[in-house]
Structures are given as C-alpha cells and as structure tokens.
N, C-alpha and C positions, 0 to 999 in steps of 0.2 A: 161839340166835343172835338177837341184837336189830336185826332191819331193820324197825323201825316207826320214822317219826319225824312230830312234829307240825309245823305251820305250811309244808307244804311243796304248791303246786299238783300237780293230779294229773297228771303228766308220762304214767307209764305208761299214762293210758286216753284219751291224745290231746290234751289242752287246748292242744298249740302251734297247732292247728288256727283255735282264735278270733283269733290273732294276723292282725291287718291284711297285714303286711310277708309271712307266710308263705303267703297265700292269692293274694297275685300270684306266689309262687314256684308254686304248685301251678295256678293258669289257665295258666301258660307250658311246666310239666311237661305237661300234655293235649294244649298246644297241640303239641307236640313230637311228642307221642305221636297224635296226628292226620294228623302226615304222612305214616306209613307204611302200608305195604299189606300184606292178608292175613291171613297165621298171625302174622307178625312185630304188625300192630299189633293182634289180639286176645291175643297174648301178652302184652306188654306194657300194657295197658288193662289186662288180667286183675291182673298185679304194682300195678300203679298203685292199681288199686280196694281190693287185699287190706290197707289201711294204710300204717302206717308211723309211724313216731317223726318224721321228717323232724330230726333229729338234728342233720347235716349243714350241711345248708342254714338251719337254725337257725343254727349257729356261723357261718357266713360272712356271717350278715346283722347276727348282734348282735356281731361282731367289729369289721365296719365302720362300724357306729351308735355304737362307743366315743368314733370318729373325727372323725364327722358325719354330717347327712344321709344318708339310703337315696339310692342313686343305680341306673341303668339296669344299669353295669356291675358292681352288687356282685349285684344280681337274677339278671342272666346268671348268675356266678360259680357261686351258691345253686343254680341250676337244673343247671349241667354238675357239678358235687358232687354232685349228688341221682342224677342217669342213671349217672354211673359207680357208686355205689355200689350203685341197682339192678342193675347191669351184673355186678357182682362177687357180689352174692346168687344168679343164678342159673346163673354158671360155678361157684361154689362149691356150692352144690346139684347140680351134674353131677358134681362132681371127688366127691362123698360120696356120690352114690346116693340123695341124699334126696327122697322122697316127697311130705313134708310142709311148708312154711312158713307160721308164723299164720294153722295150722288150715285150709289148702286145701291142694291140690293142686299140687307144685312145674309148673313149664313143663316140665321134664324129664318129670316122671309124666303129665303131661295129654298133649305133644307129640313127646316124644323128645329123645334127645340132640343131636342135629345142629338139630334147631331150637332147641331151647334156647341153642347156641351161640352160632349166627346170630345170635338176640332179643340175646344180649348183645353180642357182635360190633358189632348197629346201635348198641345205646343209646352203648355208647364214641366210637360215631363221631359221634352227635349233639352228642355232650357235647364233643369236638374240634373241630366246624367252630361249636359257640357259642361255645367259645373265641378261634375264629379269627375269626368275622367281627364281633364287638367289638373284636378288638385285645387279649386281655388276656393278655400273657406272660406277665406276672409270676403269676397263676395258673393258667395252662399248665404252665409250668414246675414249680410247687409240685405238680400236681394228676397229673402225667406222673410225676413222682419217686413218687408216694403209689403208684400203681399197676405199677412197679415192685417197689416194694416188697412190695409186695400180694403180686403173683406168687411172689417169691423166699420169702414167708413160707409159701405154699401147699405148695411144691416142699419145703423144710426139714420142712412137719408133715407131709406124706405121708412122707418118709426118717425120722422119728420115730415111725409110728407104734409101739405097743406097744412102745416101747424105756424099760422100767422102771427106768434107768440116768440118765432125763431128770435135769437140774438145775436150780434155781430158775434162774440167769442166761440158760437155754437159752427157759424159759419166757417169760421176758419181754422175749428177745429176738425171741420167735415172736409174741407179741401187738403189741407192736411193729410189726412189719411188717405183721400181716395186720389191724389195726385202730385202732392209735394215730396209724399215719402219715395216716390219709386224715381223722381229725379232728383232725389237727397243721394236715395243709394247705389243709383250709376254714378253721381260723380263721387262717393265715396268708394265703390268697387274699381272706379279704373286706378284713383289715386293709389290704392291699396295694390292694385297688379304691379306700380311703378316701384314701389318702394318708400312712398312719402310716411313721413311720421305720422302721428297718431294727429296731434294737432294739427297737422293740414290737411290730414284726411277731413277730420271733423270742420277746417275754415270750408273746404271744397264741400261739404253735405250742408252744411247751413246756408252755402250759395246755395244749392241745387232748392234746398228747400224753399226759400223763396223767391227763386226763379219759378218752382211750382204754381206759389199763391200768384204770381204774378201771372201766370199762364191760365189759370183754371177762371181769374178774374176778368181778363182779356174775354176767355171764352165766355162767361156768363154776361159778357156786355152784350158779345157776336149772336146771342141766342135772341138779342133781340135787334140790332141792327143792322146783323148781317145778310151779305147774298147769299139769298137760297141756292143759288147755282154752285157760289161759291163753297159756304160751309157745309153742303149737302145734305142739309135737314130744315124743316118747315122752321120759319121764324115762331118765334115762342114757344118752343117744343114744352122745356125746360119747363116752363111757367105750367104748361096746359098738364103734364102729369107730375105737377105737384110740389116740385122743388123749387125753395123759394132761394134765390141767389140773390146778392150784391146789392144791385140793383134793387131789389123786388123791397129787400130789407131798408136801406135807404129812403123808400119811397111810402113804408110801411111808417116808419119813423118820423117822416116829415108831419109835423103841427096841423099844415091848410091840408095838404091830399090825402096822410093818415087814413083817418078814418072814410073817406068815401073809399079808398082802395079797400080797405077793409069788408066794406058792403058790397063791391065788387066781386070779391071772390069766396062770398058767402056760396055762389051758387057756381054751377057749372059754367065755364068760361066760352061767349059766345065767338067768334071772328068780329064781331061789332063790340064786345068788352074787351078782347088782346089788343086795336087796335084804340082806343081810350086808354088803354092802361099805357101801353109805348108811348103817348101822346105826355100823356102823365108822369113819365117818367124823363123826357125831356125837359117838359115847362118848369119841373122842380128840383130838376140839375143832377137827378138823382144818378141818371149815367155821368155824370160830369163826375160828382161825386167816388164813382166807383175805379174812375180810371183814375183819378190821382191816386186813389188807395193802390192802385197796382203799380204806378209810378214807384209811387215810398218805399211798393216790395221790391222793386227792380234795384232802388237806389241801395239798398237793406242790403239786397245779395252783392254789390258791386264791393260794398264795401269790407264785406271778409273776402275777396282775391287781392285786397290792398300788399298783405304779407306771402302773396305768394309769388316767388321769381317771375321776374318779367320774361315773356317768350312770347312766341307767336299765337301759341294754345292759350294765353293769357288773355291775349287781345282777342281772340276766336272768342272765348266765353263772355269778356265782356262786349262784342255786338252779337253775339246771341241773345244776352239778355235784352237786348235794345230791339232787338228782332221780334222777341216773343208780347214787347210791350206797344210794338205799331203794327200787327198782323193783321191780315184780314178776314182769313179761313183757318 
C-alpha cells in the first residue's frame, strides 16, 4: 500500500501549530479551560496538553479566510468546534472502555466514568454559551446538528457491533455521522462567520464532509497498520471490540478469504487470529482497496473548492486534504 507522498507539510507531527491564526485559537481554548474548577479543569488541561491535530478549528478558520479577513467571530466559532470535539473524544473513550488516547491515559482510566462524563458534559457547555454570547446561529445551528449526529452515529455502531452482515452503504453512513458531519459543520460555521453565500457555504460542508470519510478511512486503515507509539492505541483495537471497518468489510466480501474471515470471528479474537487476519487483509488487497476508496474521497472533496476564489486558505485546504490522506497517526 502506497501512503508516502512528496511535497506535502508535515501535518501528522503538528505543523498547524506554527500557524498565527491557530495559536489564538489555542490561548482562548486555555483560557476556557481556566475557568473551571477541580477534577473537571485538570481533566481537561490533561486532554488539552496530550495534542491534537486541531483539525477542526483549522477548517473553520481557513473556511472563512477563503472569504476574507480572520474575524473575532470566526475565532469563537474555531474554538466551540475544537471543545466539542474534545467533548466527544472523551464520551466516546467511555462508550469503548478505552484506556488509551495518544499514548496517555484516557480521563475515564485516570478519573472514572462519571467524571469523565461531567469533563465532557462542561466542555459542550462551554462551547454553547461561546456560541451564545457572540451571537453566532448560524454556527450553533451547524455545530448542534453535527452532534446529533455524532450521537445517532455512536447508538447505530454499538447495535452494529460484530454484525458480519455490515454493508459498504451502512459503513459510510456510520462515518458519516460520527466524523464527517462535525468537519462538514466547521467548515460550514467558519464560511458562514465570513459572510459567504449559502452555496458556498454548502461547496465548503460537502468538502469537509468528505475530507471526513477520507479521515475516519485513513484511521481505520491506521487501526491496523499503524505505530502503536505513534497512534497510541493497541493495533486492532477497532476490530477486537467489534467494529467492523473498511477494511474488515472488503475483506469480508472477498470470494477466496470471505468466508474463512467469517469462521474467524465467529469466536473471541485471539493475538494469533488479529495477527492472521492483518496478514489476510494484505494478501487480498483489502487495505489496498480501502485506501483508494479514501483517495476518490479526497479527490470528491477537492473537487467542490473548484468554484471557490483562489487564495492562500484555498491552497491550505486543498494540502490539508492531501495531508489527512498520507498521515500516519
């Protein structure tokens, strides 16, 4: 599988961090995270410090710089995108039992679950009344629909799990929800702080959306090929509680390996069957398979910023998406 490519900044080991525009997003994420008291604000300090792609609040800022000028209310925007989707990493680390995120300690393993909760319970509420006391509906609105969505996507892949029956439309109707729409609706909430019409808002949310599939595809390659060091969760998480990705579905479908995968995960998955199965999912292209499929999303998204003015935020988003399709954590 060929994920190297040249001329591309190094997204995956931080670089949106030297950006001007992203480091008042991150003094106002502290400042946020300053207000509160406790367990709740060394939880989140803890999330805060552990990285991050800032992803998000990327798109919401070079969404709205296609448009013009950075402005106070696209900042806000950038900053309630970023707490929610911290917000949603660490209810979804409860909802999976997970231990681990980028090689520390989840809030769930360090604090427990009901704190954990809380921690995410506030960040939403931060991210709400920044919405509210700027005034900005129009990405309330976008940003409340995304988390919706979120939810209804989490509820669908727990009723999914280990259901070997999955279908590609099911699959991407689940990535979808639980990762396309909240970087649909950053780049539709910054485009909307800037002023763009209605139609470019919607060209900028159908890029974000399949910059999503193309991201959440990436990852469910990474779940099986990636450094443990690097993605900071055990190879085959994904697989081992249940969720069947990309990949898995591909490989589920293949004619010769079909069904021996199938007899495979009739039973509990041993270290000597995840390690057969990777093996299996090589020899039958099935990763191969799955990264073109994220290619075509990449090429998909590139192709609604065709009609949007040419600027520097333009050319940002399009190697971002080139970014999210050769990462390695």
């Amino acid at each position: 599988m060929n994920i190297q490519s040249e001329n591309l900044v190094n997204f995956s080991e931080g670089t949106p961090f030297v950006l001007p525009e992203l480091l008042i997003v991150e003094e106002e994420l502290h400042k946020t995270i300053e207000k509160a008291q406790g367990m709740i604000r060394e939880s989140c300090s803890h999330l805060l410090s552990s990285g991050g792609k800032r992803l998000r609040p990327l798109l919401t800022l070079h969404s709205a710089m296609c448009f013009g000028p950075l402005n106070t209310a696209t900042i806000q925007a950038a900053v309630a995108a970023e707490l929610i989707h911290m917000a949603s990493l660490i209810h979804d680390d409860v909802i999976d039992h997970s231990d681990l995120r980028r090689g520390q300690l989840t809030i769930n393993a360090r604090q427990g679950n009901l704190n954990a909760v809380l921690t995410g319970d506030y960040l939403f509420a931060e991210a709400f009344q920044i919405l509210s006391s700027y005034q900005l509906m129009d990405s309330m609105n976008y940003l409340v629909a995304a988390i919706q969505s979120m939810c209804t996507g989490e509820v669908e892949q727990a009723h999914c799990q280990f259901d070997l029956s999955i279908k590609l439309e099911d699959y991407f109707e689940r990535i979808a929800q639980k990762t396309g729409i909240l970087l649909a609706s950053s780049c539709r909430s910054g485009a909307a702080t800037a002023g763009a019409s209605q139609r470019d808002i919607e060209r900028l949310g159908t890029f974000g959306m399949y910059l999503g599939y193309a991201y959440q595809i990436i990852d469910d390659l990474l779940d099986f090929t990636g450094d443990e060091g690097k993605t900071g969760k055990p190879v085959g998480a994904d697989l081992i509680n249940g969720n069947l990705t990309l990949p898995m579905i591909y490989l589920l479908n293949n004619p010769l390996y079909g069904p021996w995968a199938r007899e495979m995960l009739q039973d509990k998955l041993t270290p000597q069957g995840l390690h057969k199965i990777i093996q299996a999912l090589i020899s039958s292209e099935a990763l191969d398979e799955a990264f073109s499929a994220a290619r075509r999303c990449v090429e998909t998204a590139l192709s609604y910023l065709e009609k949007i003015p040419a600027c520097s935020s333009k050319t940002f988003l399009k190697d971002t998406a080139y970014q999210v399709l050769y990462r390695t954590h």
